[in-house]
ROMARNU-833412 format. One record per residue (C-alpha): residue in one letter; x, y, z. Coordinates in steps of 0.5 Angstrom, whole numbers, padded with zeros to 4 digits, always signed. Layout:
<pts>
AXYZ
...
</pts>
This chain:
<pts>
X+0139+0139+0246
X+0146+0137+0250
X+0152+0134+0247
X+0157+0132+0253
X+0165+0132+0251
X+0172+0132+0255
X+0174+0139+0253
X+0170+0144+0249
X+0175+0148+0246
X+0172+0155+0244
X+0176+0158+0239
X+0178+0154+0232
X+0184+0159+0229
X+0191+0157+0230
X+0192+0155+0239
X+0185+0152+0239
X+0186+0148+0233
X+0192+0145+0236
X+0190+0144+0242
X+0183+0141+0240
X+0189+0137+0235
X+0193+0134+0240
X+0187+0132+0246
X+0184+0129+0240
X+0190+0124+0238
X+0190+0122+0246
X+0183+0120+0246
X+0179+0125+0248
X+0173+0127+0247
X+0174+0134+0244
X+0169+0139+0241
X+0172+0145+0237
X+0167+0151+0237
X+0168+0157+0231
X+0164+0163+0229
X+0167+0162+0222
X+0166+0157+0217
X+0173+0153+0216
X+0173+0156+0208
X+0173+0163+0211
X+0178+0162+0217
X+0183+0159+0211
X+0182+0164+0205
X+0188+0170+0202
X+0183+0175+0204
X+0182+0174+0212
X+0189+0174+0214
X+0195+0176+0210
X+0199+0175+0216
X+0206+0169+0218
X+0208+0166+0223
X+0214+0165+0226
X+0214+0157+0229
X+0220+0157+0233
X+0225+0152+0234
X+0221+0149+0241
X+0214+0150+0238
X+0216+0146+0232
X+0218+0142+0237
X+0211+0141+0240
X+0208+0140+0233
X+0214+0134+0231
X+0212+0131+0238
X+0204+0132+0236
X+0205+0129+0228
X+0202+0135+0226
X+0209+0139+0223
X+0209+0134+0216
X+0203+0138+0214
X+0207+0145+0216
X+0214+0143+0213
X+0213+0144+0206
X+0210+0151+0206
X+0214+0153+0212
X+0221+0157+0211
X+0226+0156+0215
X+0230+0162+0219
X+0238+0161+0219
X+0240+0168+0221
X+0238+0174+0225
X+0240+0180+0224
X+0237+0186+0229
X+0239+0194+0227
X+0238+0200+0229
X+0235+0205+0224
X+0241+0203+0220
X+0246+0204+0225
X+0253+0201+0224
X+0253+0197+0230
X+0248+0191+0230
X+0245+0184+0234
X+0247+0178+0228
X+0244+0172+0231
X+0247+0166+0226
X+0244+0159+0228
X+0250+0155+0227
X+0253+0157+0233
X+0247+0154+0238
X+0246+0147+0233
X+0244+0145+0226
X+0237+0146+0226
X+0234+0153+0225
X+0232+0158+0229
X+0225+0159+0227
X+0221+0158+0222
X+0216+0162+0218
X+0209+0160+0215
X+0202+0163+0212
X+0197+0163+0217
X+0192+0161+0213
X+0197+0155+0211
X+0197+0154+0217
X+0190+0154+0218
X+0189+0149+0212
X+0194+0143+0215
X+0191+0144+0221
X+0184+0143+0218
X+0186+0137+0215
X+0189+0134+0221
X+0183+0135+0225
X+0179+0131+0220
X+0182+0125+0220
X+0181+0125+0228
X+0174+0122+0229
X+0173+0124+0236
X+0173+0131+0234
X+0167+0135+0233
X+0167+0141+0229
X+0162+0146+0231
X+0161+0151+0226
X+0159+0157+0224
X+0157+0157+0231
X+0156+0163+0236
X+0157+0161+0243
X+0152+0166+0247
X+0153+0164+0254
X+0157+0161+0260
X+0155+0155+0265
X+0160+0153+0270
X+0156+0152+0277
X+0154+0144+0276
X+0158+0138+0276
X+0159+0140+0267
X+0161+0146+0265
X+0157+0149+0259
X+0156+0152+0254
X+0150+0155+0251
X+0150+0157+0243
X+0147+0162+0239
X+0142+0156+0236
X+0140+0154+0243
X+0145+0147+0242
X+0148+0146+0249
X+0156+0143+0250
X+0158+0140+0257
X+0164+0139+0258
X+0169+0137+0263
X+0173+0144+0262
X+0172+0149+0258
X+0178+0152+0254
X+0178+0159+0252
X+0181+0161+0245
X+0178+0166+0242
X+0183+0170+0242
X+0184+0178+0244
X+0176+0180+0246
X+0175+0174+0248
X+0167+0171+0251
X+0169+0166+0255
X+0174+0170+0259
X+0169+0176+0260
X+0163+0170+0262
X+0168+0167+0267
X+0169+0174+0270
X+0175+0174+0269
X+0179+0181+0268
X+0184+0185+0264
X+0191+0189+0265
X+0194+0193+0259
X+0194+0199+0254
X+0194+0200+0247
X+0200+0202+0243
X+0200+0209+0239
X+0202+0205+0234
X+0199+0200+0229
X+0202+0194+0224
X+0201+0194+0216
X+0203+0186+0214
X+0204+0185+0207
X+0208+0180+0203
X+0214+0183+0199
X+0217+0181+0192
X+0224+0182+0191
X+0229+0180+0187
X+0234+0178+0190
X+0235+0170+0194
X+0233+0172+0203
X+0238+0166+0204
X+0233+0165+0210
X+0236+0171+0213
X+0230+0175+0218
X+0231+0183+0219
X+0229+0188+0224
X+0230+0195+0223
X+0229+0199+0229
X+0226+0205+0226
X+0224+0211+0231
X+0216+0210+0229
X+0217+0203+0230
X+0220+0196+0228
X+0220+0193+0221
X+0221+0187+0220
X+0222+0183+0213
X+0221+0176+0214
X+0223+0170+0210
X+0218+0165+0206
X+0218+0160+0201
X+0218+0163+0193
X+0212+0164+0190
X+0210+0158+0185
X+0212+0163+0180
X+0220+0163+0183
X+0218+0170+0187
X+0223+0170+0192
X+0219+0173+0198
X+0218+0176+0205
X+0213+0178+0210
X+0213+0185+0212
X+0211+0188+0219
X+0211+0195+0218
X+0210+0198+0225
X+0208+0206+0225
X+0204+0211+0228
X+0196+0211+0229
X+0195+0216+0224
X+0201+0215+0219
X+0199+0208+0217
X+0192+0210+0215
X+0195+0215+0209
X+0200+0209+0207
X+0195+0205+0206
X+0192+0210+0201
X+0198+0210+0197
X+0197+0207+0190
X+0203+0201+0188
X+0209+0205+0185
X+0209+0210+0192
X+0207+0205+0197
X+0213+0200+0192
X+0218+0206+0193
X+0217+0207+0201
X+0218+0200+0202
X+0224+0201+0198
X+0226+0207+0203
X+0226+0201+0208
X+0228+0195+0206
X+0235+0198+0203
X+0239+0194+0197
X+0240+0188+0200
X+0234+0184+0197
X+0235+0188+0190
X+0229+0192+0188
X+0223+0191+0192
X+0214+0190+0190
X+0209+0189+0195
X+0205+0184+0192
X+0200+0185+0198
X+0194+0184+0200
X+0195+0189+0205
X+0192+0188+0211
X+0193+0194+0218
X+0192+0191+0226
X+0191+0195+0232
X+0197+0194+0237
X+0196+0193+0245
X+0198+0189+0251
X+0193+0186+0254
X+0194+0180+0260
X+0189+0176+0264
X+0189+0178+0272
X+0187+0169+0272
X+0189+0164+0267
X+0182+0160+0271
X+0176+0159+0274
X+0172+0154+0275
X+0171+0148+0270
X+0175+0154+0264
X+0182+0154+0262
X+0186+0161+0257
X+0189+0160+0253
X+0194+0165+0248
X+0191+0171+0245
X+0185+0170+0250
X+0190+0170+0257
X+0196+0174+0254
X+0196+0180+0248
X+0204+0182+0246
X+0206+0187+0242
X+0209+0184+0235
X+0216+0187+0236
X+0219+0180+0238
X+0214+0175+0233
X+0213+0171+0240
X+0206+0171+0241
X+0203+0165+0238
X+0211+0161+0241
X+0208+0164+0248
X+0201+0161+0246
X+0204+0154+0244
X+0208+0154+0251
X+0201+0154+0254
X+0198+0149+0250
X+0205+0145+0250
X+0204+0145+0259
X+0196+0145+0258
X+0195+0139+0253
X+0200+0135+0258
X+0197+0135+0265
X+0190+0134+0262
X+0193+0127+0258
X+0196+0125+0264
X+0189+0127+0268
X+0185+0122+0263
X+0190+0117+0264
X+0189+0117+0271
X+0182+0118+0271
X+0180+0124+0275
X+0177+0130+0273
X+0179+0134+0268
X+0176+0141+0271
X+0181+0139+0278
X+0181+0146+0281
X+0189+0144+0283
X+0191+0143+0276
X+0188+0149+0273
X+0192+0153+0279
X+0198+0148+0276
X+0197+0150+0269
X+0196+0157+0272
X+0202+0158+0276
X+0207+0155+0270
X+0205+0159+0265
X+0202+0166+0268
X+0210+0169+0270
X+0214+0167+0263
X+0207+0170+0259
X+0208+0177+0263
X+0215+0177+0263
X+0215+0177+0256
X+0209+0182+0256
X+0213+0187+0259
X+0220+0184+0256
X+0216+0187+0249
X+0213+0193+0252
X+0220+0196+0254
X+0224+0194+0247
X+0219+0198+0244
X+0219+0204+0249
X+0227+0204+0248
X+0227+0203+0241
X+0221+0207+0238
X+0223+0214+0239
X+0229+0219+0237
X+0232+0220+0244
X+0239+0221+0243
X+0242+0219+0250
X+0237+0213+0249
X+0239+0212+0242
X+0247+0212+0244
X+0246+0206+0249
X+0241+0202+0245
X+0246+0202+0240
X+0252+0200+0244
X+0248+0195+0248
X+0247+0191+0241
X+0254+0192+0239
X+0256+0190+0246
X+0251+0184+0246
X+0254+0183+0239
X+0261+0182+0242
X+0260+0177+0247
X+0259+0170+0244
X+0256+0167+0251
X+0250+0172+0252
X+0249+0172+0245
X+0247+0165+0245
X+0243+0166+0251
X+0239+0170+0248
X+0238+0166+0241
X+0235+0160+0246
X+0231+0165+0249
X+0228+0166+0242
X+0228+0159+0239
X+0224+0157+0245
X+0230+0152+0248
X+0230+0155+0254
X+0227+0155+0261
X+0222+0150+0264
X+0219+0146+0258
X+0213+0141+0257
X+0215+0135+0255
X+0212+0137+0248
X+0216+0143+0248
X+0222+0138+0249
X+0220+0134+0243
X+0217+0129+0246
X+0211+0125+0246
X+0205+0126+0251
</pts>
C-alpha cells in the first residue's frame, strides 16, 4: 500500500518533531516516520540529557506557537560564566548588557519531546507512523519514496532526513561523511545542590575536558538543579561510572567547587560518545538533512540542537513559500538554496568547536598561559564581549524569518 504526502520526514525526535510541527500548522501534508513508540522517546530512561533552547531558537519556537508547551519547564540562562581549571581570570557573559530577554534557556529533552507530541496531535494533517523501521530508499520517480520494514510505502515530494548521527537516509541518498571521534566521552546527569543556581550557566575547562553545570527548574520537591556535562577521557569515564553515590557525590563536589553549597547527583546517569561528523552535501534528489543527520558537533558550546533549528528555521521557510506558490517541494534549486545557506555556518561551528577543545583539553603551559589571558582580554573589552554573546544567543548573522521571530 502507497500513501502520498508533501514531506516525509524520517526521524520523530526533536528537529523531526519540530520540522513535522511547523510544516503542518502551514497546511502541508507531513508524514513523521519513528522507530520508537512515542512512550519511549518521552520516558527518564531514554535520555537523561537537557537542552540549551537559545534566544534565536526560542525565537523560532515563539513565532511557530510551539514555545507555550516548553515555557513551564524550561529555566532561563541569565548569566554566562566560562573558567579555565579555576584560574582567576575568566569570561562572564551577563545578558543585561545585550537586553531583556536571556541568553538561553535549559529544558529536558524528554519535556521537550512530550510538548512537541501534544502539539503534533492537535494538527490533523500530520501522520505519525510508528514504531516504523524505514528499509529503503527510492528517489528516481516523479515521488520520493520511502519503503518500510512492513512493505508500507510513503510518497512524497521531498524526503527529509532526521534520524540523527547514523543517519539511513543519508547513507541510502549516497551521501558521505567527514569527521573523527574524540578521545573523549560525556557523562550527563542531573545534580541536586543546596544552594539557588540564579540562572547562572558554568564551564569549567579542565585539561580532560569541559564540565558544564547547567540550570534547571527545581524539582517538584523544591530541589534546586543542574544538568551535568561531564567530558573525560575514553577510558575514565567507564570507572566513574562504576563508582558507588557517595564517591561519584565527592568527585562532583571536587568539580563544582562551593558555590552551589553541597552537591548530589540525583542522576540516572547516562555516557555518550563524542565525534565531529559533517555531511559533504545537505542533498539529493528529492531529500533534504537536517541536524544530527548533516552536522555532528562536540558538546563544548551546547550549539548543536541551535544549529539544527537554524536548518529548520530556513528549511521550513523556502518550502511554505514554495507551496504557497504552488511548485515542486522536491526543486532541485531550492535544495541548492537551503544547501548553499546553511552548509558554511554548520561547518563553521564544527571547526569553531573542534579547535575550543584541542585549546582547552590539555595541560600545555604556553597554550594554557594564552588561553587564560585571552578569556581575560576578551573579558575586558564590552564590544567583543557582546559580539560573542549574540553569536551564542543565535542573534547574529543571516537569519530566517522564523529565527527572527517572525511567522512563515
Amino acid at each position: 500500500m502507497t500513501e502520498r504526502f508533501d514531506v516525509a520526514i524520517v526521524g520523530g525526535g526533536i528537529a523531526g518533531a519540530t520540522f513535522a510541527a511547523i510544516l503542518g500548522d502551514a497546511g502541508l501534508k507531513i508524514a513523521l516516520i519513528e522507530r520508537q513508540p512515542p512512550a519511549a522517546l518521552e520516558g527518564s530512561a531514554y535520555d537523561g540529557r537537557t537542552t540549551a533552547i537559545t534566544y534565536g531558537s526560542r525565537q523560532m519556537l515563539e513565532a511557530a506557537g510551539l514555545w507555550a508547551g516548553l515555557a513551564p519547564h524550561a529555566c532561563p540562562i541569565d548569566d554566562i560564566r566560562v573558567a579555565d581549571n579555576s584560574s582567576p581570570m575568566f569570561l562572564h557573559f551577563d545578558s543585561r548588557e545585550v537586553g531583556d530577554d536571556p541568553l538561553g534557556s535549559i529544558v529536558e529533552n524528554r519535556l521537550i519531546r512530550v510538548a512537541l507530541r501534544q502539539r503534533i496531535d492537535e494538527i490533523a494533517n500530520i501522520s505519525q507512523i510508528s514504531p516504523a523501521t524505514v528499509s529503503g530508499l527510492d528517489t528516481e520517480g516523479q515521488a520520493a519514496c520511502v519503503t518500510l520494514a512492513d512493505g508500507h510505502v510513503i510518497a512524497a515530494d521531498l524526503v527529509i532526513g532526521a534520524d540523527g548521527r547514523e543517519s539511513f537516509i543519508r547513507g541510502a541518498a549516497g551521501i558521505k561523511t567527514v569527521g573523527w571521534k574524540y578521545k573523549q566521552q560525556a557523562i550527563v546527569t542531573i545534580m541536586g545542590h543546596e544552594l539557588d543556581h540564579e540562572n547562572v550557566a558554568v564551564e569549567n575547562f579542565l585539561p580532560p575536558g569541559p564540565f558544564a553545570m547547567l540550570p534547571m527548574v527545581d524539582a517538584p520537591d523544591g530541589t534546586h538543579r543542574s544538568s551535568i556535562v561531564w567530558t573525560d577521557h575514553l577510558d575514565a569515564v567507564p570507572l566513574y561510572q562504576k563508582l558507588d553515590k557517595a564517591a561519584f557525590d565527592a568527585e562532583l563536589q571536587a568539580r563544582a567547587g562551593e558555590w552551589l553549597g553541597k552537591v548530589w547527583d540525583i542522576g540516572p546517569r547516562f555516557t555518550f560518545p563524542l565525534s565531529l561528523r559533517h555531511a559533504t552535501r545537505y542533498i539529493a534528489r528529492r531529500v533534504a538533512l537536517i541536524a544530527d543527520a548533516a552536522h555532528v558537533i562536540h558538546p563544548i558550546a551546547g550549539q548543536g540542537l541551535n544549529l539544527g533549528m537554524r536548518d529548520i528555521g530556513l528549511l521550513s521557510e523556502l518550502l511554505i513559500d514554495q507551496r504557497r506558490l504552488g511548485l515542486d517541494l522536491g526543486d532541485p534549486m531550492l535544495l541548492k538554496r537551503y544547501e548553499a545557506k546553511r552548509r558554511g555556518d554548520n561547518f563553521a561551528f564544527s571547526a569553531a568547536t573542534d579547535i575550543l577543545d584541542r585549546l582547552f583539553s590539555n595541560d600545555i603551559p604556553p597554550i594554557r598561559a594564552a588561553r587564560r589571558i585571552g578569556l581575560g582580554t576578551v573579558n575586558q573589552i564590552p564590544p567583543l564581549r557582546r559580539f560573542f554573546m549574540r553569536r551564542a544567543m543565535g542573534a547574529a548573522g543571516a537569519l530566517s524569518r522564523l529565527g527572527r521571530g517572525e511567522k512563515v
